[in-house]
Kinemage of the C-alpha trace (Angstrom):
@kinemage 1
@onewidth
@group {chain A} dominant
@subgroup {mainchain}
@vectorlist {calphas} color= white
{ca unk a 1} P 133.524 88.018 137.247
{ca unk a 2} L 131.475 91.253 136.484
{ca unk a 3} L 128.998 92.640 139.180
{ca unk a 4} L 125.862 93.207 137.790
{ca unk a 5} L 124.565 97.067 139.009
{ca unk a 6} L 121.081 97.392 139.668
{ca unk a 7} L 119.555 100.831 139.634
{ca unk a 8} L 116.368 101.843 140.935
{ca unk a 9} L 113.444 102.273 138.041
{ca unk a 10} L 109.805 102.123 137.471
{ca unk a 11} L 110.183 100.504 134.067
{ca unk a 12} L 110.288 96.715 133.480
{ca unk a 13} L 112.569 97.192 130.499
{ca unk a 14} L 114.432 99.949 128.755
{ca unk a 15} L 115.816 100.146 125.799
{ca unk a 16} L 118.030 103.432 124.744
{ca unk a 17} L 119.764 103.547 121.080
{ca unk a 18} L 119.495 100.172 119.538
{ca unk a 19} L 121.111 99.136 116.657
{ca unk a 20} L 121.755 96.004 115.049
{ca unk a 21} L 122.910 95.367 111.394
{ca unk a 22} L 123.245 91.779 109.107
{ca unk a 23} L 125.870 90.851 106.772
{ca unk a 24} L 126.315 92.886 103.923
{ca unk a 25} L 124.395 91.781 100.848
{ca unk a 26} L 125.757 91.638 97.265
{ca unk a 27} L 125.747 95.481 96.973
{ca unk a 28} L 128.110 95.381 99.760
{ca unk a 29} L 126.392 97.640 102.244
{ca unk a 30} L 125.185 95.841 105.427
{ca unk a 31} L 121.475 95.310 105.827
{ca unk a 32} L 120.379 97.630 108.577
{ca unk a 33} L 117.558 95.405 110.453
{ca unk a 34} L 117.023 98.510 113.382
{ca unk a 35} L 118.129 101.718 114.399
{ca unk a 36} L 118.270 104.548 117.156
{ca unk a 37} L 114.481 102.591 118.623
{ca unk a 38} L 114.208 103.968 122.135
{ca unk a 39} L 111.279 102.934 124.666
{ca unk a 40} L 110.960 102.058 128.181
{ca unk a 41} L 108.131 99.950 129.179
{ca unk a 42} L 106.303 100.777 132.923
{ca unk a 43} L 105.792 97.912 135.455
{ca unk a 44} L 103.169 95.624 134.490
{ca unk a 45} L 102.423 97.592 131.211
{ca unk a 46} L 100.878 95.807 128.074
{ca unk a 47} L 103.632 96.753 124.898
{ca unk a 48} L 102.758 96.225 121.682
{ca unk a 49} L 105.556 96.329 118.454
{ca unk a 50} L 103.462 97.060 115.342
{ca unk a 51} L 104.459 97.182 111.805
{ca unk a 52} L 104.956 95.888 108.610
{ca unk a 53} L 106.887 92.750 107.400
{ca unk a 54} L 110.832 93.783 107.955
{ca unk a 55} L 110.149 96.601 109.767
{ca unk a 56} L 112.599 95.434 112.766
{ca unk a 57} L 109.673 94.570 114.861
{ca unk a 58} L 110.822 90.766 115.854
{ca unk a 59} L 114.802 92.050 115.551
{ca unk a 60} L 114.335 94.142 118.730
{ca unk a 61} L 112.329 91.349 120.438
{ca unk a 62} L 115.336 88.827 119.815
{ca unk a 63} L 117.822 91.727 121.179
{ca unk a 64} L 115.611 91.414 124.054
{ca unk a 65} L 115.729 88.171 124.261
{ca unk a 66} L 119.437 87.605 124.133
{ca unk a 67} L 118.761 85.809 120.538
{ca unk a 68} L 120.211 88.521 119.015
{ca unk a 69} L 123.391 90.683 119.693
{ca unk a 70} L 123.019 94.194 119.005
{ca unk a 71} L 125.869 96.663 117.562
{ca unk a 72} L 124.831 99.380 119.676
{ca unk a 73} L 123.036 100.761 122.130
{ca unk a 74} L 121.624 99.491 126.154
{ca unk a 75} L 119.195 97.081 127.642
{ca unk a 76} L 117.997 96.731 130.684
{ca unk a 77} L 115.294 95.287 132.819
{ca unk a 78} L 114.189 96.234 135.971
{ca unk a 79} L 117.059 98.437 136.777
{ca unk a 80} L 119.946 95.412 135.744
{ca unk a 81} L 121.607 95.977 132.747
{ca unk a 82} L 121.617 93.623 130.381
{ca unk a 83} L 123.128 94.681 127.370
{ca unk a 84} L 125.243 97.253 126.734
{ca unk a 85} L 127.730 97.739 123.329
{ca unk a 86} L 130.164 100.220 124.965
{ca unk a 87} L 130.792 97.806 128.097
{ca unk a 88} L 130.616 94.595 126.387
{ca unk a 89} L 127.779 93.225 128.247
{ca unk a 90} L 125.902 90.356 127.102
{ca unk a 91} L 123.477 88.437 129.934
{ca unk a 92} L 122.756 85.164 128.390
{ca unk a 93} L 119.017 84.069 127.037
{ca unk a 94} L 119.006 81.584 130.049
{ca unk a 95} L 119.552 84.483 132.516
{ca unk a 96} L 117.687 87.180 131.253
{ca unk a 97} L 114.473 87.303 133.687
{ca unk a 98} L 112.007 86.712 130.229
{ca unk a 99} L 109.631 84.056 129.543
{ca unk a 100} L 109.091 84.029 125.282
{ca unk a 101} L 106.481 82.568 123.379
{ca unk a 102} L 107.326 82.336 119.539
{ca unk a 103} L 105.207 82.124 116.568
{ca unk a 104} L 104.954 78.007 116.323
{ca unk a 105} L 104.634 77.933 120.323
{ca unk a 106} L 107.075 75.630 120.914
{ca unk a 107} L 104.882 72.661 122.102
{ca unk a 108} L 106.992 69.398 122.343
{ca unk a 109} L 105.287 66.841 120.548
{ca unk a 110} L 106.369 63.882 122.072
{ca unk a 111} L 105.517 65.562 125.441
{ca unk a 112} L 101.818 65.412 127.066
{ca unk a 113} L 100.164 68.958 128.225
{ca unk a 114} L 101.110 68.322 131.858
{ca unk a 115} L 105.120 67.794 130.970
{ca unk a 116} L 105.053 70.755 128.812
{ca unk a 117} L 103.836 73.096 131.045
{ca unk a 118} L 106.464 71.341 134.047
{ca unk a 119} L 109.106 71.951 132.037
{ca unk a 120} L 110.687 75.266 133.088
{ca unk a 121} L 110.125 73.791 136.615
{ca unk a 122} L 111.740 71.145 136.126
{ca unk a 123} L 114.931 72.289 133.986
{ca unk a 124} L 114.408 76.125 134.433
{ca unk a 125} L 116.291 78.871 136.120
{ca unk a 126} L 114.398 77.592 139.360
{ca unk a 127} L 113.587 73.938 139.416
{ca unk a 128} L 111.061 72.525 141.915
{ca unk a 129} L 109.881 69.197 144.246
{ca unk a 130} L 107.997 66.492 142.344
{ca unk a 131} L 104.755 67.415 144.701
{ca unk a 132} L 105.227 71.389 144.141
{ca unk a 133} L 105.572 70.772 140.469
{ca unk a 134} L 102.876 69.183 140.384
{ca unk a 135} L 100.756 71.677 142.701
{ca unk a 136} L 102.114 74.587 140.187
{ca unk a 137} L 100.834 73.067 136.883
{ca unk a 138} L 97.661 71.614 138.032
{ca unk a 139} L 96.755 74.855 139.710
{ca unk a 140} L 98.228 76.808 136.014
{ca unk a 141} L 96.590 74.209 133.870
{ca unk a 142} L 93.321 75.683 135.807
{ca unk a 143} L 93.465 78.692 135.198
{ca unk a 144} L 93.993 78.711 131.188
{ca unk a 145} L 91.567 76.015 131.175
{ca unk a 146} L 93.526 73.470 130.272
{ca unk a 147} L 92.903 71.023 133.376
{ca unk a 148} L 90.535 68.166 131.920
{ca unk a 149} L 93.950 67.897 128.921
{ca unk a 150} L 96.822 67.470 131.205
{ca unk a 151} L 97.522 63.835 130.357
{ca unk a 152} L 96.871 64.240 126.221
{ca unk a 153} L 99.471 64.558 123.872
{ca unk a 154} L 100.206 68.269 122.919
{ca unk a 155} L 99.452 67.269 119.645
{ca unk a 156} L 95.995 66.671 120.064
{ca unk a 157} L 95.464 69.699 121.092
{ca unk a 158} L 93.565 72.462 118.485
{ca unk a 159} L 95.535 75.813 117.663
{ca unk a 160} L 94.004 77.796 120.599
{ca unk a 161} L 94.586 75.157 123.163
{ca unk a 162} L 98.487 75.138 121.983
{ca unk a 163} L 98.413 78.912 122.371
{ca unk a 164} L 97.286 78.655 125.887
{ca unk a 165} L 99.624 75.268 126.740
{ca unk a 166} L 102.739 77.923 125.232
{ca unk a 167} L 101.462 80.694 127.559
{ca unk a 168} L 100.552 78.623 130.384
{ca unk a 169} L 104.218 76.980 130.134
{ca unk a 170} L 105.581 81.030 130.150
{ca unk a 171} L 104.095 81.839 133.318
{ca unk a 172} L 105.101 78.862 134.991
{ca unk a 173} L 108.862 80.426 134.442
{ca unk a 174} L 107.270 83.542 136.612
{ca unk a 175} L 109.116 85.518 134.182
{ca unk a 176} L 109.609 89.795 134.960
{ca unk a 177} L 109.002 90.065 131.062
{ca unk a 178} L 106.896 88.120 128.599
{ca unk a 179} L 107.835 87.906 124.864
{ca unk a 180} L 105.316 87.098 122.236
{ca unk a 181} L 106.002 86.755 118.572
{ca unk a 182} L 103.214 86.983 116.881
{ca unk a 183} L 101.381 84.504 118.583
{ca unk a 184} L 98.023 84.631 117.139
{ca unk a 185} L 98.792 84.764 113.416
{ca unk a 186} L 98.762 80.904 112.571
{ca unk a 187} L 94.999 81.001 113.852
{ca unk a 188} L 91.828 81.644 111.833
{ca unk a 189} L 89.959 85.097 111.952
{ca unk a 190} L 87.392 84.129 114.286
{ca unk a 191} L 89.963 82.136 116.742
{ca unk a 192} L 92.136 85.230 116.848
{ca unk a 193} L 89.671 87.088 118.035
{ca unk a 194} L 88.604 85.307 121.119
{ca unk a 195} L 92.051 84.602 122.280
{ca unk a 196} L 93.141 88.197 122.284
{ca unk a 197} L 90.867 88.679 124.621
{ca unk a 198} L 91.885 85.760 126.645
{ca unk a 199} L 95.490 86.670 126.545
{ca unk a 200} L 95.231 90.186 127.664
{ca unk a 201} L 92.671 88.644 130.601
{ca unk a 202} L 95.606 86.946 131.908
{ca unk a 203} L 98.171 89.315 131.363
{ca unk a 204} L 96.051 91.803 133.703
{ca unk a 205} L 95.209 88.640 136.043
{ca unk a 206} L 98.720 88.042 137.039
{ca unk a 207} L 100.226 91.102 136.180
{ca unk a 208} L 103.545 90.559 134.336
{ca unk a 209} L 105.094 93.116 131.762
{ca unk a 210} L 104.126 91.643 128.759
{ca unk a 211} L 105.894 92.942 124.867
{ca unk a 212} L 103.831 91.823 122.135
{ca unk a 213} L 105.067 91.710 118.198
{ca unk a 214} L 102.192 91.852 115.450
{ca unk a 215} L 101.608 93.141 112.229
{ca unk a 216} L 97.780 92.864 112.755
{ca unk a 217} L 96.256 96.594 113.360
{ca unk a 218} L 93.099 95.372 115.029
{ca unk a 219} L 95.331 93.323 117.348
{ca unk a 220} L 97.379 95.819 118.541
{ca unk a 221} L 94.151 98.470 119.323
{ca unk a 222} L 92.493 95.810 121.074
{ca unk a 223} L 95.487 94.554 123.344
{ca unk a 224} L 97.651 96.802 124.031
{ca unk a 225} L 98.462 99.562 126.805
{ca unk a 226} L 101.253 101.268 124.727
{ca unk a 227} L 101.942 100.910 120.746
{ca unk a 228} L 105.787 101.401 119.566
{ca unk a 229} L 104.564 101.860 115.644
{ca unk a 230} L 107.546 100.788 113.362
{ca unk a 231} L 108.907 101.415 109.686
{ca unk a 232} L 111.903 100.700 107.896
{ca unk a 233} L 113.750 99.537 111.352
{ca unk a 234} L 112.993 102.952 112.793
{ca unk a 235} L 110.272 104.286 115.386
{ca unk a 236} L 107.308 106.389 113.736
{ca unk a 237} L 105.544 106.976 117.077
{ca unk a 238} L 104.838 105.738 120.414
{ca unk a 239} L 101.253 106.055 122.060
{ca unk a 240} L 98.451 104.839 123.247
{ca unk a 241} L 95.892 102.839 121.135
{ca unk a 242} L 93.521 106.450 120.980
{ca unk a 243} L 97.062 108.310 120.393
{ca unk a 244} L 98.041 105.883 117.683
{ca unk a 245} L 95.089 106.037 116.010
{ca unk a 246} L 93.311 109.437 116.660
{ca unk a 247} L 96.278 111.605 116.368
{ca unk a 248} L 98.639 110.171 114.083
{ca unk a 249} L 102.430 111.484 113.808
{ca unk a 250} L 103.187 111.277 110.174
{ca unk a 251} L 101.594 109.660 107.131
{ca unk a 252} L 103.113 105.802 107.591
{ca unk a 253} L 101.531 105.804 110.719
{ca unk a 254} L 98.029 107.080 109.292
{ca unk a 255} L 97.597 104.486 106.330
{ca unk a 256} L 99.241 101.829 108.329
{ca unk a 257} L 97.097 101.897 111.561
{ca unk a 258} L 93.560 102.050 110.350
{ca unk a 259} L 91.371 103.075 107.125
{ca unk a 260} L 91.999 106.924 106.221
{ca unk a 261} L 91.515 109.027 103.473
{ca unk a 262} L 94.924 111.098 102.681
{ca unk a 263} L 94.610 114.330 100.808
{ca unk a 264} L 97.881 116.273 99.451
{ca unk a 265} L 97.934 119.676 99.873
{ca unk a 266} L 99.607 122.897 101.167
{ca unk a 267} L 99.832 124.580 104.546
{ca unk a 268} L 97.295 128.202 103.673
{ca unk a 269} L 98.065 129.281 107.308
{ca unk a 270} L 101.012 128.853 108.806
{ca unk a 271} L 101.100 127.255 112.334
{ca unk a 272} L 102.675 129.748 115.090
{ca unk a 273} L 103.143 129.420 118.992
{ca unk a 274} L 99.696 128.072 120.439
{ca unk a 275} L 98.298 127.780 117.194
{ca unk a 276} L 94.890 124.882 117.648
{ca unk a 277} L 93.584 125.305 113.797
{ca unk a 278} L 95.371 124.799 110.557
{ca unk a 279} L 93.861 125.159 106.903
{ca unk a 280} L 94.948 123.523 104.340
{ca unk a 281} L 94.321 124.094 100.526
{ca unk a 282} L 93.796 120.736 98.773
{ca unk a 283} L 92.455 119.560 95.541
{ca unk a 284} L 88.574 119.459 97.281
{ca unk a 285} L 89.106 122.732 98.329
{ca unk a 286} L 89.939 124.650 101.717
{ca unk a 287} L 90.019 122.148 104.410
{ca unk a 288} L 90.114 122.616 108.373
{ca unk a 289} L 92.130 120.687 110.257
{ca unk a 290} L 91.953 121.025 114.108
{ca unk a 291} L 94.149 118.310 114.771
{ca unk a 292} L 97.805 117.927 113.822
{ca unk a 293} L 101.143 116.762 115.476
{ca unk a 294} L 103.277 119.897 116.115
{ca unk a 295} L 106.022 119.330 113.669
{ca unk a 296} L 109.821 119.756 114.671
{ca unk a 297} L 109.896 123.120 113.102
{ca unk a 298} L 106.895 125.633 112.488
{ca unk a 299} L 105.721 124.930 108.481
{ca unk a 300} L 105.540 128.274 106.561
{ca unk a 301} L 102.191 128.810 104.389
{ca unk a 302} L 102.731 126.903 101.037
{ca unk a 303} L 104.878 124.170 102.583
{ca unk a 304} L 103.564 120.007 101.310
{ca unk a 305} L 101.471 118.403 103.751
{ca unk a 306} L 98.659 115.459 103.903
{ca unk a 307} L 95.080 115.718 105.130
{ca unk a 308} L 94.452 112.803 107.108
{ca unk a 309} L 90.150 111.948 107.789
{ca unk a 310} L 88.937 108.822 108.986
{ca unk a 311} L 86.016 107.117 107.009
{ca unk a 312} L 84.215 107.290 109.963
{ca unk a 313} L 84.675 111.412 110.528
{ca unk a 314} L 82.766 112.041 107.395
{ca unk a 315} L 79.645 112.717 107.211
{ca unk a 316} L 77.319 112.347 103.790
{ca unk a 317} L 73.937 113.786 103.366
{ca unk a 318} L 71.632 113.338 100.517
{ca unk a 319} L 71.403 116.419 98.320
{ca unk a 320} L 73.736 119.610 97.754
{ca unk a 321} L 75.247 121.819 100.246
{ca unk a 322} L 72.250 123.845 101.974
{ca unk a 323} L 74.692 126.073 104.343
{ca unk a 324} L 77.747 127.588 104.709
{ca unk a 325} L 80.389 125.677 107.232
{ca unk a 326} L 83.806 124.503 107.488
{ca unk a 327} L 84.936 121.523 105.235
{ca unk a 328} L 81.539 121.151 103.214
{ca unk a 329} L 81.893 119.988 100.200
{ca unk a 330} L 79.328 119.377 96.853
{ca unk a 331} L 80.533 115.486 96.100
{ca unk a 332} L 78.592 112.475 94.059
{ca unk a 333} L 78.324 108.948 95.322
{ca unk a 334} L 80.707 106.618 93.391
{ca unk a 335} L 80.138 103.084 95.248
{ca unk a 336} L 78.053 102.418 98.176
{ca unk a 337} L 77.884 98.933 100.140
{ca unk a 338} L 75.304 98.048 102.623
{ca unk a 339} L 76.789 96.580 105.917
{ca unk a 340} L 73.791 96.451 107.669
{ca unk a 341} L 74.890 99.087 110.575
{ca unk a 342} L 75.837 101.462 108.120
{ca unk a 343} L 76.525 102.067 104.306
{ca unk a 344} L 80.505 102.329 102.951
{ca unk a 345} L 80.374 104.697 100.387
{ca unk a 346} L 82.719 106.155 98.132
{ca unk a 347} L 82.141 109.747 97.359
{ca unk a 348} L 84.121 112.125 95.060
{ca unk a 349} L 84.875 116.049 95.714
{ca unk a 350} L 86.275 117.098 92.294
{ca unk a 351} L 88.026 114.270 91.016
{ca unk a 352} L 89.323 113.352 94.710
{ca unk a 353} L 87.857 109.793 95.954
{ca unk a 354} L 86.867 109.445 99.650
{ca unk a 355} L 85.952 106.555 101.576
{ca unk a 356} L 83.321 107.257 104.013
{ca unk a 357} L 80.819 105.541 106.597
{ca unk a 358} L 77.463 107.011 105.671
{ca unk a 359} L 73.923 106.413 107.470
{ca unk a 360} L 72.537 102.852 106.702
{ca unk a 361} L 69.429 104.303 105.764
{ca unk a 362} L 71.041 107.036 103.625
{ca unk a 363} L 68.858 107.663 100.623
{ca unk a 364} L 71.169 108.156 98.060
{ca unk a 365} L 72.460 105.471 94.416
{ca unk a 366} L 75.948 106.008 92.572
{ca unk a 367} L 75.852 109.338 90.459
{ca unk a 368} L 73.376 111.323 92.911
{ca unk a 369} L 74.761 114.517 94.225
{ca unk a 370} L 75.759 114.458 98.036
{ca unk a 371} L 76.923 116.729 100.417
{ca unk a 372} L 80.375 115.364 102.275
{ca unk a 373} L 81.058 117.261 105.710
{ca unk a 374} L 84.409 116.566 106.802
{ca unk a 375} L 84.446 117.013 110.916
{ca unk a 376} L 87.249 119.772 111.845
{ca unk a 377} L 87.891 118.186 114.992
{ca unk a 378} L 88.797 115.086 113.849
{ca unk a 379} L 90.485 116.447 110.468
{ca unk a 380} L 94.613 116.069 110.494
{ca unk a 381} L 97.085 118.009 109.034
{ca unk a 382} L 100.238 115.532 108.700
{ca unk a 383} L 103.596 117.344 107.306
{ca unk a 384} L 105.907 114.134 107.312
């Protein structure tokens, strides 16, 4: 029998070199679903996996799991080790300390709410007395709001309701880590936007380490307490929601994660030792960037790069240029929609199109000649 080591750690779950691969296709190469992702979640800690269809996202959660075996690399949570290639390790699903709650939320049909949510006590790692069981669900039933349904059939229950009989049902396991796959996405707009809310209320109320999988941007801002952004079953960056979004490691990670404009261009001045400003030479002309991720080596002037501005880091004012500045450019109003708040516009320097968020009271019609001031501080240079 092997002894299970635990050692001493702050994180709920670590992960250190995963890979996994599929079955070679017709071209005979294997399908690489993830490789080298590396992250250790804190105690307690809100994790979101974001990224495209395929990107590996829902591959790592199953390797969490114990759904999936990986080729390579080490999990562990809370200090036990649950998987690891080089020692042959494999905990089962069943004894992994995880509660998961997959994208159709597993409600039993022919079961009522009450005997959905008693399940895990009753057939789980820990099962419980008839009268405790009882006490546990009623009392969890409560608290997602769920009490007045406890003798209805799950399946008269509407999407939302399901979503909190599936979470209610994961607590009741007390699990040390939650799973969620995508949870949310079979719900409409609206739906999904009150329940986010909800679910990261209870996550904070009782406190368990919680991984979350989504593809939805807005989602993963909203929710989370760490992103892991992925692409192409690698790791673009890891940060929080302001990191993810505000200061953006490479280009993926830019036009994935919110609306940007991306300029191509050339490094002017080269970026040395404590360097805080770059500029950039672009088809709109010079452009200041006082933002950028410090790439792995310093780029020499002339070296490819992307400007990265936000829509909502440009500013427009009616009429041409009337000072001198940094990143002020003569541009003409292509589109404009009124919002209400605020007017989209598209605006063109040159023959370069950018999207901005202009005044909703901005006095100015399609072909009328605009200033656009691009905000240094919140201008990115991008090299990868």
């Amino acid at each position: 029998m092997t002894v299970q080591k635990t050692v001493s750690s702050d994180h709920s779950v670590e992960i250190t070199g995963l890979e996994k691969r599929y079955a070679p296709q017709r071209s005979g190469e294997s399908s690489r679903g993830i490789e080298d992702v590396t992250f250790a979640v804190p105690r307690s800690e809100f994790l979101t996996l974001l990224g495209p269809s395929g990107c590996g996202k829902s591959t790592t959660l199953r390797c969490l799991a114990g759904l999936e075996t990986a080729d390579r690399g080490t999990i562990s949570m809370n200090g036990r080790p649950m998987f690891s290639a080089v020692d042959g390790q494999n905990v089962s699903p069943e004894r992994r300390p995880i509660a998961m709650v997959p994208q159709s939320y597993g409600i039993w049909p022919h079961m009522k709410v009450f005997d959905n949510a008693a399940f895990p006590l009753r057939y789980g790692r820990t099962t419980y007395s008839k009268a405790e069981t009882q006490q546990r669900v009623l009392a969890m039933l409560e608290q997602v709001g769920l009490t007045e349904y406890a003798d209805r059939w799950s399946t008269q229950l509407s999407g939302g309701q399901q979503q909190r009989l599936a979470l209610a049902r994961a607590l009741l396991c007390e699990p040390e880590v939650l799973l969620l796959d995508e949870p949310l996405s079979n719900l409409d707009a609206k739906l999904r936007s009150s329940l986010r809310a909800e679910l990261r209320s209870f996550q904070q109320k009782f406190g368990v380490t919680t991984i979350y999988v989504t593809h939805d941007q807005g989602e993963a801002l909203a929710m989370s307490d760490t992103i892991v952004v992925m692409n192409q079953g690698r790791i673009e960056q890891i940060g929080s929601p302001n990191d993810i979004y505000d200061s953006p490691a490479s280009r993926f990670v830019a036009d994935f994660v919110g609306s940007a404009n991306l300029v191509p261009g050339v490094t002017e001045t080269a970026v040395g030792p404590g360097a805080r400003v770059v500029e950039a030479k672009t088809a709109v002309g010079v452009v200041r960037c006082e933002r950028f991720t410090s790439p792995a080596t310093p780029p020499t002037a002339g070296q490819e790069l992307f400007v990265c501005i936000r829509p909502e880091n440009i500013r427009v004012v009616a009429g041409a240029p009337e000072s001198e500045g940094p990143n002020r450019f003569s541009a003409r109003i292509l589109s404009s929609e009124y919002l209400g708040d605020r007017q989209e516009v598209v605006v063109t320097v040159g023959d370069t199109p950018l999207r901005a968020h202009a005044d909703a009271h901005l006095d100015a019609r399609p072909g009328d000649e605009v200033t656009a001031v691009l905000d240094p501080l919140w201008t990115i240079a991008l090299w990868s």
